[in-house]
C-alpha positions in Angstrom: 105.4 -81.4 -42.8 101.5 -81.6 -44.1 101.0 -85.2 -46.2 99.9 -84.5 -50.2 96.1 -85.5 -49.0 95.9 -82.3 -46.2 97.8 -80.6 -49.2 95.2 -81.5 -51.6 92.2 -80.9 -49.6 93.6 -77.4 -48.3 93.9 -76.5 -51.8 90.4 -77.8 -52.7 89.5 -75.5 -49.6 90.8 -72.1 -50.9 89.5 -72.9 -54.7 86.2 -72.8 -53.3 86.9 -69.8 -50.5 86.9 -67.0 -53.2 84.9 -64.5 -51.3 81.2 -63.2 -52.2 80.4 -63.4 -56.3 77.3 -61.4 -56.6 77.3 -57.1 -56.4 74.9 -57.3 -53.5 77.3 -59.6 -51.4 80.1 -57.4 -52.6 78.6 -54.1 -51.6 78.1 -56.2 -48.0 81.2 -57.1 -47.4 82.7 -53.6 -48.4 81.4 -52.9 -45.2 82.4 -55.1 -43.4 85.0 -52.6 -41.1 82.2 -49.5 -40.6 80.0 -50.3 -37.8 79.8 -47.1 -35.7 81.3 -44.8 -38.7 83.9 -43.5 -35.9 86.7 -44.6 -37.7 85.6 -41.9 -40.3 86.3 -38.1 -40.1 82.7 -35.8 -39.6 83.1 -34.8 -43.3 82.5 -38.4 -44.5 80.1 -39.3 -42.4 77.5 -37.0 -42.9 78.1 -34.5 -40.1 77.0 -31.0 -40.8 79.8 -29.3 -42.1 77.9 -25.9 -40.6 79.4 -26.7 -37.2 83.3 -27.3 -38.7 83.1 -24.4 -40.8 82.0 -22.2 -38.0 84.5 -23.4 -35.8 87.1 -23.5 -38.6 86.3 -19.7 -39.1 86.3 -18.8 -35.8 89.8 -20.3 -35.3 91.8 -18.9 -38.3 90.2 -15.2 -38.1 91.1 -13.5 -41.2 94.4 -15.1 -41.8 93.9 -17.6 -45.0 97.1 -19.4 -44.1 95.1 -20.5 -41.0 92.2 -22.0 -42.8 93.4 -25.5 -43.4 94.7 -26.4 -39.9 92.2 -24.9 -38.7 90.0 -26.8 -40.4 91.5 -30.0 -39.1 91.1 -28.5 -35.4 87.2 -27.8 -36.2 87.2 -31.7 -37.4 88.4 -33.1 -34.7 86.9 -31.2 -32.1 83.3 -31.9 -33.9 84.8 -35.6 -33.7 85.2 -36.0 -30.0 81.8 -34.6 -29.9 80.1 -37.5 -31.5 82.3 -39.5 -30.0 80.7 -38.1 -26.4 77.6 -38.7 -27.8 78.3 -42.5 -28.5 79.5 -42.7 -25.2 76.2 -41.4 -23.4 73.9 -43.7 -25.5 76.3 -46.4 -24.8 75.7 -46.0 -21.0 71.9 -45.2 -22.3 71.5 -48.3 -23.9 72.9 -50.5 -20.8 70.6 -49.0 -19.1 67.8 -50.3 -21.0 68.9 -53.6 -21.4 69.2 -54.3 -17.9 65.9 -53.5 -17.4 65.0 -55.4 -20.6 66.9 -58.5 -19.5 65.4 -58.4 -16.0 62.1 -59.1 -17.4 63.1 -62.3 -19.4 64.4 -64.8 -16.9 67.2 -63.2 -15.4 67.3 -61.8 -12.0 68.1 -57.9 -12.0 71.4 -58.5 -10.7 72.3 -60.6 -13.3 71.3 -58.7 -16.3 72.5 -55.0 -15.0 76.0 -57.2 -15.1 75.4 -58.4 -18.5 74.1 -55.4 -19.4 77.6 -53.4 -17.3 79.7 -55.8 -18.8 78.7 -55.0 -23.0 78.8 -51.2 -22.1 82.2 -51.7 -20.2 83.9 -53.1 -23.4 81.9 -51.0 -26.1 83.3 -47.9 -23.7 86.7 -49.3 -24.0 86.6 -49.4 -28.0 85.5 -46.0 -27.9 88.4 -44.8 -25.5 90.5 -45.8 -27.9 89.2 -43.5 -30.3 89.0 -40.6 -28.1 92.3 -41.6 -27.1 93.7 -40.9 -30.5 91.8 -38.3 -31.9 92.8 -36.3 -28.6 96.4 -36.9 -29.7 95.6 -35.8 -33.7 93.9 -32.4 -31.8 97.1 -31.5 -29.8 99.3 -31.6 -32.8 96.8 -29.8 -35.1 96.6 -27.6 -32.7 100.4 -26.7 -32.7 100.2 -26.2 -36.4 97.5 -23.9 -35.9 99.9 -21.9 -33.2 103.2 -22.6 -34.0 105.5 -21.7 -31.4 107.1 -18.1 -32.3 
């Protein structure tokens, strides 16, 4: 059981722990979850919506009732494909950190580990978005082809 002074003070604590107060430190913190923008579908982030619309079109033919899953398909797929691209400028950018490190006082050794060992988790975050965007594909994709 805390005593009334902790209780006090913890109190005094949170009155003062009200978050950012000005827009600009607002408008920060609202983004405080997108670093990467992987977390968003293509469509929000920019993508060009060219390449989904193609695809999209390409998928469901002629038959309207195909458009909107095949829409999803076209997202995703164009997903995975940035997400391949993070990947190899992941591996890109170890790369060139190891060599950067190597000339500040580490041996080469050392920083191609440091350098292994930032890529190795970064590559693990973004298996697990491939991992479930791969799963979201496979079910659009059985709404696109139901079974008959």
């Amino acid at each position: 059981m805390s005593s009334e002074r902790r209780v006090q003070a913890n109190r005094m604590n949170a009155s003062q722990s009200t978050g950012p107060r000005s827009a600009a430190g607002k408008a920060r913190v609202a983004r405080n979850a997108v670093k990467h923008g992987l977390s968003q579908p293509p469509s929000r982030m920019g993508e060009p919506t060219g390449n989904v619309r193609a695809l999209m079109l390409e998928l469901a033919g002629h038959d309207a009732a195909l458009l909107r899953p095949a829409h999803e398909v076209a997202e995703i797929y164009v997903y995975l494909q940035r997400l391949q691209r993070e990947k190899q400028r992941v591996l890109g950018q170890a790369q060139a950190v190891a060599v950067a490190a190597a000339w500040a006082s580490l041996t080469m050794a050392e920083a191609e580990e440091r350098a292994a060992v930032a890529a190795a988790q970064r590559l693990l975050t973004l298996e697990t978005y491939e991992r479930k965007a791969r799963s979201r594909l496979r079910k659009a994709i059985a709404g696109l082809w139901p079974p008959t």
